[in-house]
C-alpha positions as CSV (number, residue, x, y, z in Angstrom):
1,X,16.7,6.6,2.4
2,X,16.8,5.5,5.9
3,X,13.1,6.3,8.0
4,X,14.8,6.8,11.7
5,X,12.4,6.4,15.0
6,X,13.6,7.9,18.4
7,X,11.6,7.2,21.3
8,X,11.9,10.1,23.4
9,X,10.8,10.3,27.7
10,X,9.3,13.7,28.6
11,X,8.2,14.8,31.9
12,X,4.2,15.1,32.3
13,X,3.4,19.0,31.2
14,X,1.0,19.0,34.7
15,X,4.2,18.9,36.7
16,X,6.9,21.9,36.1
17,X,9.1,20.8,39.0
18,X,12.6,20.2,37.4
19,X,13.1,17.0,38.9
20,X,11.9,14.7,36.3
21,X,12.9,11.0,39.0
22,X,9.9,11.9,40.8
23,X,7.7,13.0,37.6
24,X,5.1,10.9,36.1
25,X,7.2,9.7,32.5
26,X,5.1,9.6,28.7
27,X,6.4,8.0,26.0
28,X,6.1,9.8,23.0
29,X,7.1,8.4,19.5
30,X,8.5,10.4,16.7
31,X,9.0,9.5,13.3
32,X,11.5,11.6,10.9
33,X,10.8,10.7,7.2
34,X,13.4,11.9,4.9
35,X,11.6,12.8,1.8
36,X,13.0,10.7,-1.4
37,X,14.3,13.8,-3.9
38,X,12.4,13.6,-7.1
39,X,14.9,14.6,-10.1
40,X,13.9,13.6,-13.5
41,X,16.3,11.1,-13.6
42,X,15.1,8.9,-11.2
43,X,10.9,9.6,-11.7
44,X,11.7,8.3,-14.9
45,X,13.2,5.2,-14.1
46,X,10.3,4.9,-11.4
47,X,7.2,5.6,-13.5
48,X,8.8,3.4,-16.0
49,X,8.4,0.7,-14.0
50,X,4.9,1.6,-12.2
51,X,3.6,1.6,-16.4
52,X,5.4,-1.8,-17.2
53,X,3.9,-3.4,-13.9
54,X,0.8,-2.3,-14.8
55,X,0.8,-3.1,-18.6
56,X,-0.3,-6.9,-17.7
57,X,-3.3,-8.4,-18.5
58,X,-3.9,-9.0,-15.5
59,X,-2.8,-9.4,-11.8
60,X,-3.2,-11.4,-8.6
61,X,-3.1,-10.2,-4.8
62,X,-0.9,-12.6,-3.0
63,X,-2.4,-12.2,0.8
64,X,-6.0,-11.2,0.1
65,X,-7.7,-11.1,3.4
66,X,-11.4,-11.5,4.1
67,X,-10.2,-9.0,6.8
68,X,-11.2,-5.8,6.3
69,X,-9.7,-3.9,8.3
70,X,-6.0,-5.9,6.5
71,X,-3.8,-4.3,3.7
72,X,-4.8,-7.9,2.0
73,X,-7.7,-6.6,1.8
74,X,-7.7,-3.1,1.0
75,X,-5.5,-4.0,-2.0
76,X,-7.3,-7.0,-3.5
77,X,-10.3,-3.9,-3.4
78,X,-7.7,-1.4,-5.1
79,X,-7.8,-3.6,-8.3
80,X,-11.5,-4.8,-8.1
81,X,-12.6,-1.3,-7.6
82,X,-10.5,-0.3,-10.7
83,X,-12.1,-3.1,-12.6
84,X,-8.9,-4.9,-13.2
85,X,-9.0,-8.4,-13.4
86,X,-7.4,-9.7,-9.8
87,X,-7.4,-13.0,-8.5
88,X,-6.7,-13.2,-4.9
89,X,-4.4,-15.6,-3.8
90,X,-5.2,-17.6,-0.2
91,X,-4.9,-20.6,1.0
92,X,-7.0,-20.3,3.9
93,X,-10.1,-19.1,2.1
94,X,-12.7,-20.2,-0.8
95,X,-13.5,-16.5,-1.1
96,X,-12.6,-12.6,-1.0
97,X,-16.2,-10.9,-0.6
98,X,-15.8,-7.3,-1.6
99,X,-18.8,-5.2,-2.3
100,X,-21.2,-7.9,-2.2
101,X,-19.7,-10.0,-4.5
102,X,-17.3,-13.1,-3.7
103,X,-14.1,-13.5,-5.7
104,X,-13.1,-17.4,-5.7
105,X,-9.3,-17.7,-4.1
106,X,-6.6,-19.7,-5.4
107,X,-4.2,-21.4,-2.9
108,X,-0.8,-20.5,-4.6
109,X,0.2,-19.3,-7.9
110,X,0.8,-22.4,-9.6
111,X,-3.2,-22.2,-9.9
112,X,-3.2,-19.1,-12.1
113,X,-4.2,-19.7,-15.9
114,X,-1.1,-17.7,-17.2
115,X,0.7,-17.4,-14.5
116,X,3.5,-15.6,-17.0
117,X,0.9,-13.3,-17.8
118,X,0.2,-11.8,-14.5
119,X,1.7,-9.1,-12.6
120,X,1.9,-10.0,-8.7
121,X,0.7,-8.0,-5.4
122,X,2.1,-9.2,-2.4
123,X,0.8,-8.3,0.8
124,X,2.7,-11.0,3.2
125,X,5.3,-11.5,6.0
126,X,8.7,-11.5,4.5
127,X,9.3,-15.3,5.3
128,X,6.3,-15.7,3.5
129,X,7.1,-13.4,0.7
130,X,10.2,-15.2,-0.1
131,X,8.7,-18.9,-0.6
132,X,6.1,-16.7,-2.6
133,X,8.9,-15.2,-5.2
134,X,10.5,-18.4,-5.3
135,X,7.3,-19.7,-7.0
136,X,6.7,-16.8,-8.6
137,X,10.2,-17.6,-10.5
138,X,9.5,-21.0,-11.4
139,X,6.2,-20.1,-13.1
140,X,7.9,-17.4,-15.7
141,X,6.5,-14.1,-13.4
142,X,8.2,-11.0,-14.4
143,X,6.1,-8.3,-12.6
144,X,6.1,-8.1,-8.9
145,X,4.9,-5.3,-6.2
146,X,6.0,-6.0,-2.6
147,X,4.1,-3.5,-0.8
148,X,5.4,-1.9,2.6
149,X,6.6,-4.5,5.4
150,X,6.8,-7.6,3.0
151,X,10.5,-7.3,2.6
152,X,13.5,-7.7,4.3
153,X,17.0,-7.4,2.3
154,X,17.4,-10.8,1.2
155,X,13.9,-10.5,-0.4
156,X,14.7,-7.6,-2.4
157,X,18.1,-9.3,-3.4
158,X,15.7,-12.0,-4.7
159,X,13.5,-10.0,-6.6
160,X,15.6,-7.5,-8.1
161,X,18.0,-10.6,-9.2
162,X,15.1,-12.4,-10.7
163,X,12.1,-10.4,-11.9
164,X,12.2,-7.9,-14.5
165,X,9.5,-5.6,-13.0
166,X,10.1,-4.9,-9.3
167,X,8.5,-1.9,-7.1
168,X,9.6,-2.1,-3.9
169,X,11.5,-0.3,-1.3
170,X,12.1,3.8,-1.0
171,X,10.0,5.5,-4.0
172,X,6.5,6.2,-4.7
173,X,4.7,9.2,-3.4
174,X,3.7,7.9,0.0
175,X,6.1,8.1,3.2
176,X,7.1,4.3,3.8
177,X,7.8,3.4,0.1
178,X,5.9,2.0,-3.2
179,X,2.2,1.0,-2.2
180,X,-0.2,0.2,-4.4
181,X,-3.1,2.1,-2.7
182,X,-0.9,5.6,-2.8
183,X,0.7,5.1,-6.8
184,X,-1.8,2.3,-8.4
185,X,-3.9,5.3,-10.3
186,X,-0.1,7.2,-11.3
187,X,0.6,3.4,-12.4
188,X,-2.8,3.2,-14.6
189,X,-2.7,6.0,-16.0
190,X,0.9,5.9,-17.2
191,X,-0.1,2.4,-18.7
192,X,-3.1,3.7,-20.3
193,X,-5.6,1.9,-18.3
194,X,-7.1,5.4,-16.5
């Protein structure tokens, strides 16, 4: 489904005069979400493949921030706070501290113990998401979850050509697509783990 923004120009409310030349201009932007239909056909497929992401023994955030206020954050917290065993992936920091308590980075995935075992977050720029996948390939990943604004269309060729496990794109329950902080829980608890 296709998320369309218009940026509309309309005249300042203060002024009713109908000659909007001389009228102070505000931008306003509005965003039209088409919904995603839900028919059994294709929540099935879906939740299939939120419960075989989440299956894994265990996971790593690819873009964990020490930013808070960052997505690579917040997600990297999404699996520590669900007591799942995460390693953050960064290359520009020793640790992730969340709640008090530092979580040692690796710089790639080529430093994960079981790198086959391990279902994949990935919070990045689609450049970087790419090179990221790439690895991800040569290592034996199957699971990945590209969330929101990691992807362009020859990422997703990439991942759906060579993972077996991909959420990414249109689905989920939020409005811009599959996201681990929105359908994570859905996820666990279809895989037992909740």
């Amino acid at each position: 489904m296709h998320r369309l923004r218009r940026l509309i120009t309309h005249a300042h409310p203060a002024f009713p005069s109908p000659s909007s030349a001389a009228l102070p201009q505000r931008r306003v932007f509005h965003r039209t979400v088409q919904r995603h239909s839900r028919s059994a056909a294709t929540m099935t497929a879906s939740d299939s493949t939120l419960r075989d992401f989440f299956k894994s023994p265990k996971y790593a955030v690819v873009g964990a921030s020490t930013n808070t206020e960052k997505f690579g954050y917040k997600v990297f917290r999404w699996y520590v706070t669900h007591n799942l065993p995460a390693t953050p992936v960064n290359p520009g920091a020793k640790a992730i501290e969340v709640d008090g308590r530092a979580y040692p980075t690796v710089s790639s995935l080529s430093e994960l113990a079981g790198a086959e075992d391990t279902s994949v977050s990935v919070i990045t720029p689609p450049h970087v998401t790419l090179k990221t996948l790439e690895e991800a390939k040569q290592l034996g990943i199957q699971s990945v979850f590209l969330q929101p604004g990691t992807f362009n269309d020859e990422v997703l060729a990439f991942a759906r050509e060579n993972f077996r496990t991909v959420l990414a794109g249109d689905g989920g329950w939020g409005s811009e697509g599959w996201c681990v902080l929105v359908d994570g829980e859905r996820g666990l608890k279809s895989a037992g783990k909740l």
